[in-house]
MMTF fields as JSON, N, C-alpha, C and O atoms, coordinates in Angstrom:
{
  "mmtfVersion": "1.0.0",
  "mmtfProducer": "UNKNOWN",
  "numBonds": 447,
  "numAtoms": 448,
  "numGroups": 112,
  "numChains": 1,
  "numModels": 1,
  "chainsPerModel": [1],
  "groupsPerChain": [112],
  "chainIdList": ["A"],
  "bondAtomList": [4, 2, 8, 6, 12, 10, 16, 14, 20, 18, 24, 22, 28, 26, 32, 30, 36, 34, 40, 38, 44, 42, 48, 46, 52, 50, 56, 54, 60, 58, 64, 62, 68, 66, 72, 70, 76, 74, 80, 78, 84, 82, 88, 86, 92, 90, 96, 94, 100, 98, 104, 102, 108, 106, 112, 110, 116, 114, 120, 118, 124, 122, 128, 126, 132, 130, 136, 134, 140, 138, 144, 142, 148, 146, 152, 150, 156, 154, 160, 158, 164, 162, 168, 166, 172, 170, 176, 174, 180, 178, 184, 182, 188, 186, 192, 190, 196, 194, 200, 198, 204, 202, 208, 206, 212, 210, 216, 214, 220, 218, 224, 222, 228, 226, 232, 230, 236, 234, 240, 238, 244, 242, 248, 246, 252, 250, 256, 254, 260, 258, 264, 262, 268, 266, 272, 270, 276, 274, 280, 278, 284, 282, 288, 286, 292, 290, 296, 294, 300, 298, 304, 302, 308, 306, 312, 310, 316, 314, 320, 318, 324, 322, 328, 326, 332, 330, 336, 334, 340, 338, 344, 342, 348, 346, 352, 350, 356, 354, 360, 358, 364, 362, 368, 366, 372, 370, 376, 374, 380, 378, 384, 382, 388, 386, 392, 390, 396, 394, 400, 398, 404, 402, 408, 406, 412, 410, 416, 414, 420, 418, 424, 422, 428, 426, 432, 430, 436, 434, 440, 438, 444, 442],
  "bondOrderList": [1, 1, 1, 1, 1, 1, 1, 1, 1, 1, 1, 1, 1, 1, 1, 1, 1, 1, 1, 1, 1, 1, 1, 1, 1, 1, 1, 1, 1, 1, 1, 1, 1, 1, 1, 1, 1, 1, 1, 1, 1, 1, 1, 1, 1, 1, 1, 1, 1, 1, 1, 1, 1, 1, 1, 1, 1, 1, 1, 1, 1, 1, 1, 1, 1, 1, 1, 1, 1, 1, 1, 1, 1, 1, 1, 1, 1, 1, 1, 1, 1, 1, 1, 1, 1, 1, 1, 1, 1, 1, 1, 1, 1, 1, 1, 1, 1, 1, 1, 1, 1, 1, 1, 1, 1, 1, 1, 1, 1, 1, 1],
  "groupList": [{"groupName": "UNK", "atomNameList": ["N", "CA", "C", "O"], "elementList": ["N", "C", "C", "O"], "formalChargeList": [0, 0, 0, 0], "bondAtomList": [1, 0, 2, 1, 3, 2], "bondOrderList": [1, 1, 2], "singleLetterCode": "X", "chemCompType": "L-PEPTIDE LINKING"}],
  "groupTypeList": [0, 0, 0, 0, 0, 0, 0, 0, 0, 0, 0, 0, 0, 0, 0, 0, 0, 0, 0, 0, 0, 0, 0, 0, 0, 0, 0, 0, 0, 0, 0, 0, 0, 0, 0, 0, 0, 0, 0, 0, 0, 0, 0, 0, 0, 0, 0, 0, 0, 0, 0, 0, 0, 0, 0, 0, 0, 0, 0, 0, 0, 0, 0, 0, 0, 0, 0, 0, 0, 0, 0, 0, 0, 0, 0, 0, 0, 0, 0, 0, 0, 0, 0, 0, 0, 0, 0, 0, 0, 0, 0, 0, 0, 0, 0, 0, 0, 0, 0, 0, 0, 0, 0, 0, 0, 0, 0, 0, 0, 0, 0, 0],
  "groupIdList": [1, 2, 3, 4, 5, 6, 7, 8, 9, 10, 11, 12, 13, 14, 15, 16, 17, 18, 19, 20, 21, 22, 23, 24, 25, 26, 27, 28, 29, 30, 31, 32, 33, 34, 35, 36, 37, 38, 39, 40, 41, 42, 43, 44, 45, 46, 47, 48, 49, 50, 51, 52, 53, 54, 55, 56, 57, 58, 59, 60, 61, 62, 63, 64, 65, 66, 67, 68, 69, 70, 71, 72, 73, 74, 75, 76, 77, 78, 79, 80, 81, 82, 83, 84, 85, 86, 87, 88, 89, 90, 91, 92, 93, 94, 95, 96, 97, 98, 99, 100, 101, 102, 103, 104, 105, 106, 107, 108, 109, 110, 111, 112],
  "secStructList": [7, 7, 7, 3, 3, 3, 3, 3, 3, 7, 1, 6, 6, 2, 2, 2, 2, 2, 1, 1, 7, 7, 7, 7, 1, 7, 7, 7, 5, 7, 4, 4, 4, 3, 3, 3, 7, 7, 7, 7, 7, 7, 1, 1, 2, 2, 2, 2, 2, 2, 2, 2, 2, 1, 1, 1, 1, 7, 7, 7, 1, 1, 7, 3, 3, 3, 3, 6, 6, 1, 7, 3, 3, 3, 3, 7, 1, 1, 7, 3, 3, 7, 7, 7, 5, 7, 7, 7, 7, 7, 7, 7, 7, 7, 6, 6, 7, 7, 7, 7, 7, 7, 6, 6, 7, 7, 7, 7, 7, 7, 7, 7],
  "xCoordList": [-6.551, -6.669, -6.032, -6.318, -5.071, -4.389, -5.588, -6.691, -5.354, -6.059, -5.175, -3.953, -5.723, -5.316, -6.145, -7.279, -5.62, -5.183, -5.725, -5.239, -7.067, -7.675, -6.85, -7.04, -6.11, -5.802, -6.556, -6.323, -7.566, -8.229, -7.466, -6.953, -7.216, -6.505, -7.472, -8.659, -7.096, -7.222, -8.35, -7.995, -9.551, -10.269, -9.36, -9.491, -8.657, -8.234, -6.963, -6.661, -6.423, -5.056, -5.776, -5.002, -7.162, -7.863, -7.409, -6.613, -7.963, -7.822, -6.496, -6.344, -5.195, -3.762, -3.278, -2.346, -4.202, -3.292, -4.257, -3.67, -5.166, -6.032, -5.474, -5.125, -4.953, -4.834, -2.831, -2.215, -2.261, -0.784, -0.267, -0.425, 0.174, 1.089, 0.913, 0.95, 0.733, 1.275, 2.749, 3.38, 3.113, 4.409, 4.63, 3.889, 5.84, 6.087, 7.011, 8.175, 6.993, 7.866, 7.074, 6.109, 7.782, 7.53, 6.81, 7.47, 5.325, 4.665, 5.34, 6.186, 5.464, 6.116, 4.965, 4.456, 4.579, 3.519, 3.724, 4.654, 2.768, 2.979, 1.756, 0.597, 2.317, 1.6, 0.437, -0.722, 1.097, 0.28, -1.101, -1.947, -1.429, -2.117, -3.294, -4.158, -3.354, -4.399, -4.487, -3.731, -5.71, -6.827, -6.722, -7.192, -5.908, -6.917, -8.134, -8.499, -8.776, -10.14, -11.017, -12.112, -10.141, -10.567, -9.693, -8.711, -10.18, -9.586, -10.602, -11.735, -10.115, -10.635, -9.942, -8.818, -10.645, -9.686, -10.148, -11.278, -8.934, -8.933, -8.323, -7.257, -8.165, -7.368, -5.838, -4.726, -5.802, -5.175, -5.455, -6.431, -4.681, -4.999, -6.423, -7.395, -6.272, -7.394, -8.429, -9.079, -8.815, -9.611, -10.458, -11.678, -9.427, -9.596, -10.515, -11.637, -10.348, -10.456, -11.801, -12.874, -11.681, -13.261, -14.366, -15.435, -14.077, -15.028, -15.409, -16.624, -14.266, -15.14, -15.571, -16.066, -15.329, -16.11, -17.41, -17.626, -18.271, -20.206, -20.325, -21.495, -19.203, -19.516, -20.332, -20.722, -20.664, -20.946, -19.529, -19.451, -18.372, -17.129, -16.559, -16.226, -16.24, -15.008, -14.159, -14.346, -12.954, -11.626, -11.912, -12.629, -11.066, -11.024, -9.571, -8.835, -9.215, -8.085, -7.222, -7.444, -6.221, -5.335, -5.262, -4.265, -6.561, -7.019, -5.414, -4.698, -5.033, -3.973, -4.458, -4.76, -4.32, -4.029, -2.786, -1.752, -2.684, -1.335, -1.848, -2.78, -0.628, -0.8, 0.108, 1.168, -0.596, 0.252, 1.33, 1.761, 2.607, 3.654, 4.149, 5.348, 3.294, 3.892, 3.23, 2.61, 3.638, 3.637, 2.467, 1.719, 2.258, 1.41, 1.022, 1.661, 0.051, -0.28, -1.549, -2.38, -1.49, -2.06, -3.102, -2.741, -4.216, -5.031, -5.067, -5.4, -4.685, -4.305, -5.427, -6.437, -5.247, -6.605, -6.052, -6.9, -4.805, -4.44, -4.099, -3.524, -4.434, -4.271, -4.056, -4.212, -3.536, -2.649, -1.561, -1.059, -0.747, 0.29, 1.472, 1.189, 2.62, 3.584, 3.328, 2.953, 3.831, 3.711, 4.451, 4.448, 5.301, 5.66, 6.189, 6.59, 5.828, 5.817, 7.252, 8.242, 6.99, 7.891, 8.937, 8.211, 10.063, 10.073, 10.64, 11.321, 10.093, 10.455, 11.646, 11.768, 12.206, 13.913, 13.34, 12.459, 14.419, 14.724, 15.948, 17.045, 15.327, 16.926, 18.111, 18.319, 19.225, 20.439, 21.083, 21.352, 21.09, 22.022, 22.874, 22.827, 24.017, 25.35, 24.794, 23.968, 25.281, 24.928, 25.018, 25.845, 23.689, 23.82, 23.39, 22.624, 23.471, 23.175, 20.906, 20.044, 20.86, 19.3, 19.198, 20.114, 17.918, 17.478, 18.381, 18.91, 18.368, 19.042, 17.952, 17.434, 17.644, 16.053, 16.83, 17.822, 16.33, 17.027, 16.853, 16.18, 17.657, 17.379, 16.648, 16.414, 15.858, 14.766, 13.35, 12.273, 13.548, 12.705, 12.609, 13.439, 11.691, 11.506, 10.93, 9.859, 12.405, 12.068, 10.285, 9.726, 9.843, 8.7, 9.091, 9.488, 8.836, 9.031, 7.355, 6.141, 8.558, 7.692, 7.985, 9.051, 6.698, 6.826, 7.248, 6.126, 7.91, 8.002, 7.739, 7.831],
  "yCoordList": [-13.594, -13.714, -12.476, -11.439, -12.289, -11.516, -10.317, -10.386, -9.715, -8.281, -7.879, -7.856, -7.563, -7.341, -5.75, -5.787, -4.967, -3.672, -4.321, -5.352, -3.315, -3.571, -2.069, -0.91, -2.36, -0.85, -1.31, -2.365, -0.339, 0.025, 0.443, 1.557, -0.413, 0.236, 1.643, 1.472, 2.387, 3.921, 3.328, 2.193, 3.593, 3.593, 4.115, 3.555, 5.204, 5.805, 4.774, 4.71, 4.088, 2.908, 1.513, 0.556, 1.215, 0.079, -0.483, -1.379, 0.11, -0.63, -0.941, -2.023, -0.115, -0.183, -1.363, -2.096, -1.474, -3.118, -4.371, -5.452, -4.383, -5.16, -5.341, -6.517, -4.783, -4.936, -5.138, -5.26, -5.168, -5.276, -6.788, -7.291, -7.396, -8.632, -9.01, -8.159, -10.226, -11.207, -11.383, -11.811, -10.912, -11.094, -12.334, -12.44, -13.171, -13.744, -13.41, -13.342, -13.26, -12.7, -11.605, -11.638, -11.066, -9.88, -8.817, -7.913, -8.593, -6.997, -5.969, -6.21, -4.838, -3.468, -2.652, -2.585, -1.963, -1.221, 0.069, 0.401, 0.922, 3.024, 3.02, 2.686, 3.476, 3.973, 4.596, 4.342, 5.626, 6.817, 6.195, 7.086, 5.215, 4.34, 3.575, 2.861, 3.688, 3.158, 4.066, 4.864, 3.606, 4.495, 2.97, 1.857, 3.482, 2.716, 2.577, 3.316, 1.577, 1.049, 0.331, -0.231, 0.579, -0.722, -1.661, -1.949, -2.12, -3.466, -4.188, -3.736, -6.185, -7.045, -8.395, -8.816, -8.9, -9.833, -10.931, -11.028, -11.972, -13.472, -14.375, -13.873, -15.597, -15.91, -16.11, -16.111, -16.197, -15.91, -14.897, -14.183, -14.675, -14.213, -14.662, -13.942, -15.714, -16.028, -16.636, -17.49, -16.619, -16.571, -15.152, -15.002, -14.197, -12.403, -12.316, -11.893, -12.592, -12.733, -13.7, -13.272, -15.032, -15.558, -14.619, -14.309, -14.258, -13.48, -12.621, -12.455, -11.58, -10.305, -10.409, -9.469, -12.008, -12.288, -11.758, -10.619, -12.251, -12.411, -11.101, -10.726, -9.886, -8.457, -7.641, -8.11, -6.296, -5.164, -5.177, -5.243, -5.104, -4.228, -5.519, -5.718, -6.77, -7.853, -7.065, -5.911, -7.913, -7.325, -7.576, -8.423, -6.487, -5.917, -6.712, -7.083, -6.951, -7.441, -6.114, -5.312, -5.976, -4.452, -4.225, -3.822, -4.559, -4.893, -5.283, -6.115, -4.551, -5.578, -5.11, -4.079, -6.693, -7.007, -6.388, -6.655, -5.607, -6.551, -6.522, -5.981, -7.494, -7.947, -7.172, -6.621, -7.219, -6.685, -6.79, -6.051, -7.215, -6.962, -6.442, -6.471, -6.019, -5.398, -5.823, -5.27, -7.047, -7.658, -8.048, -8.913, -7.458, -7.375, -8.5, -9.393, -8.178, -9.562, -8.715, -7.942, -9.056, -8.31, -9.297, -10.472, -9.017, -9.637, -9.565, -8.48, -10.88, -10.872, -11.857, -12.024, -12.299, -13.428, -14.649, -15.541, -15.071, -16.294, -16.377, -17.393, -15.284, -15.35, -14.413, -13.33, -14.664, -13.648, -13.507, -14.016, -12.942, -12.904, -11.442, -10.244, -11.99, -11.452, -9.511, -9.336, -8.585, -7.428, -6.913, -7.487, -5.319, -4.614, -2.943, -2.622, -2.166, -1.475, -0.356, 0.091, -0.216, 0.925, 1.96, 2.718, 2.082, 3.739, 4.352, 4.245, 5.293, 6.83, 7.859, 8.168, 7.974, 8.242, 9.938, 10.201, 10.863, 12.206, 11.945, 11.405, 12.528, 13.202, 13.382, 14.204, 12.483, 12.516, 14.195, 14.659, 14.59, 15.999, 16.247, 15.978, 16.712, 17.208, 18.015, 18.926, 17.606, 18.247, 19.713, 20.19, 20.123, 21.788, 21.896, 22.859, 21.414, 21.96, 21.898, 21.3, 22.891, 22.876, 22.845, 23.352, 22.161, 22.255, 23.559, 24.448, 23.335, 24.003, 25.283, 25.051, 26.388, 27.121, 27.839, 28.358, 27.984, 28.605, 30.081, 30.329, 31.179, 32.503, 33.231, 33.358, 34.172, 34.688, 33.984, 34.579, 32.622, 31.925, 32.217, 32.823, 31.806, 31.639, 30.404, 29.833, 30.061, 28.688, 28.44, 29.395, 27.327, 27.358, 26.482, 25.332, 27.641, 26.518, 25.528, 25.723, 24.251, 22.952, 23.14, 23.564, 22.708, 22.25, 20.871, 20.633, 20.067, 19.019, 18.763, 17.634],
  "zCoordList": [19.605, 18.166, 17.514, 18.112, 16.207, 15.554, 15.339, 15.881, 14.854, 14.563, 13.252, 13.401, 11.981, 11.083, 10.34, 9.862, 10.373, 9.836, 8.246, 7.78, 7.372, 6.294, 5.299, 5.669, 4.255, 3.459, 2.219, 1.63, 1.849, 0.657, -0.343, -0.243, -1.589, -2.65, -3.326, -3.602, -3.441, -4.017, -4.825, -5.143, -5.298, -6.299, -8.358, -9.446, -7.989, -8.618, -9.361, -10.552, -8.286, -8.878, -8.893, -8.916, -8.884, -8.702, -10.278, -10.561, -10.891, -12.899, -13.171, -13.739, -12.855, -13.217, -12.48, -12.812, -11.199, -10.433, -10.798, -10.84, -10.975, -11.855, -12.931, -12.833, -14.463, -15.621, -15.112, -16.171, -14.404, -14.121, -14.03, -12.918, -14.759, -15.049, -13.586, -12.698, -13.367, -11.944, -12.18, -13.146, -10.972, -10.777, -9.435, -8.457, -9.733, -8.645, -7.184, -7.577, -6.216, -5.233, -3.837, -3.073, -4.044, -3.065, -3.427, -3.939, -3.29, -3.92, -3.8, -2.939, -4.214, -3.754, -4.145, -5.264, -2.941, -2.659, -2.246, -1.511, -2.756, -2.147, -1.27, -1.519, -0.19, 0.845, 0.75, 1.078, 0.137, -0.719, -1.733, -1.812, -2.328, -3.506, -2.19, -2.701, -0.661, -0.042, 1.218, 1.772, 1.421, 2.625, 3.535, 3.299, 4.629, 5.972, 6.668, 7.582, 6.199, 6.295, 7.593, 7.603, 8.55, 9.842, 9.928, 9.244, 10.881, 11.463, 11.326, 11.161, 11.415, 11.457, 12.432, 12.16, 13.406, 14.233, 13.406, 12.927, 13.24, 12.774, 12.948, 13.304, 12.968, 13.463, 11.934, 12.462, 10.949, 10.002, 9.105, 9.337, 7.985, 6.795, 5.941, 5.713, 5.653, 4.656, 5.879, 5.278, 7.041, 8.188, 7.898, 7.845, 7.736, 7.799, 6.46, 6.742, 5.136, 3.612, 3.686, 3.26, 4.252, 4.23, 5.095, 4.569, 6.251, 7.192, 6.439, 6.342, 5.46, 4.974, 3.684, 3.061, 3.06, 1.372, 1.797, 1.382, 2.468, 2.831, 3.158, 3.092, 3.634, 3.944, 3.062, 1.993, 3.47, 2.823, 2.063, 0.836, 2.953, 2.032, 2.15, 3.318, 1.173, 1.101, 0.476, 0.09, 0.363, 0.018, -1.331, -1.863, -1.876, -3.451, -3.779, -2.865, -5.391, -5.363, -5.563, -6.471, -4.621, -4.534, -3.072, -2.473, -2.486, -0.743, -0.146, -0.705, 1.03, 1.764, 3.29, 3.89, 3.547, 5.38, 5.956, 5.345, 7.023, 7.669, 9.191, 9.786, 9.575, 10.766, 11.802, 11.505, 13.363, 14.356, 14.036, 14.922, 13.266, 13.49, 12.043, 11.767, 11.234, 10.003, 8.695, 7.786, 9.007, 7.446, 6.764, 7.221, 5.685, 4.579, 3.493, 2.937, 3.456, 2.637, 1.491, 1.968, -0.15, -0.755, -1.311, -1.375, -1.68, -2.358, -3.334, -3.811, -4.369, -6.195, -6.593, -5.909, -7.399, -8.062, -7.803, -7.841, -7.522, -6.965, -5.48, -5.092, -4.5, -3.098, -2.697, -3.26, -1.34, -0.461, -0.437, 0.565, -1.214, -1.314, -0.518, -0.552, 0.056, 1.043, -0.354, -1.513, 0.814, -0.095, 1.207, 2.296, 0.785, 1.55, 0.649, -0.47, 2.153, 1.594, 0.712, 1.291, -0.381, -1.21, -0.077, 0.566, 0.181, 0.649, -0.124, -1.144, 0.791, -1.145, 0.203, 1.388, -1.07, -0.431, -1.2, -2.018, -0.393, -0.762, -1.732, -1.582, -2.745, -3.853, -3.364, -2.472, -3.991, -3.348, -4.058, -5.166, -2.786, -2.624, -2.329, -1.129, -2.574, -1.303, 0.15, 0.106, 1.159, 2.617, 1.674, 0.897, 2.207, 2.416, 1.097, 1.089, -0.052, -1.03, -1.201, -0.557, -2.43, -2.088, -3.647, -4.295, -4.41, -5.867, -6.418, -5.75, -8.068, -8.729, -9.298, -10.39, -8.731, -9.851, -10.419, -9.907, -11.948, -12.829, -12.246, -11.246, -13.118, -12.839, -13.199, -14.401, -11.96, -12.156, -11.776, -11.753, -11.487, -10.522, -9.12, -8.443, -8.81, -7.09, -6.661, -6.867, -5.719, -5.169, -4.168, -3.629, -4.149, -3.768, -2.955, -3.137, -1.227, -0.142, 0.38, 0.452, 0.673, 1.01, 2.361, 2.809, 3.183, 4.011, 4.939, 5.387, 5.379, 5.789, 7.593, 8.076]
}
């Protein structure tokens, strides 16, 4: 039986995806906006979504599944719908070049 990966939408971005237009298509989602919550085995998506309605913790709408092989599925008020995630690209730079700090600043190193 599948095993599906539970991400908690942020408490903090809960109201902004709640009060956000339904869109039709593909979700685009930040990594960063959920907490990994557990796992749940089922044999589908909405298998996964009925088992944890009767829970302590059911899925919130903002809630997303995904499954062993990636793919995400978000919880909206009309279903489960396909979602994936955002990637966040680095600032296009010239090789070698580094931010511009004005003069008399000091650059503040990041770690990566």
């Amino acid at each position: 039986m599948p095993l599906f990966k539970i991400h908690r939408l942020r408490d903090s971005q809960l109201q902004q995806f709640r009060s956000a237009p339904h869109t039709s298509g593909t979700s685009q989602v930040r990594h960063r906006d959920y907490t990994e919550n557990g796992q749940i085995e089922a044999s589908g998506v909405y298998a996964a979504w009925t088992a944890m309605r009767d829970s302590e913790q059911p899925l919130r709408i903002g809630d997303i599944l995904e499954d062993d092989k990636g793919a995400l599925r978000v919880c909206k008020y009309v279903g489960l719908e396909e979602a994936q995630w955002v990637a966040v690209q680095d600032p296009l730079l010239p090789d070698g070049a580094g931010p511009v700090v004005p003069d008399g600043e000091h650059p503040k190193v990041i770690e990566r």
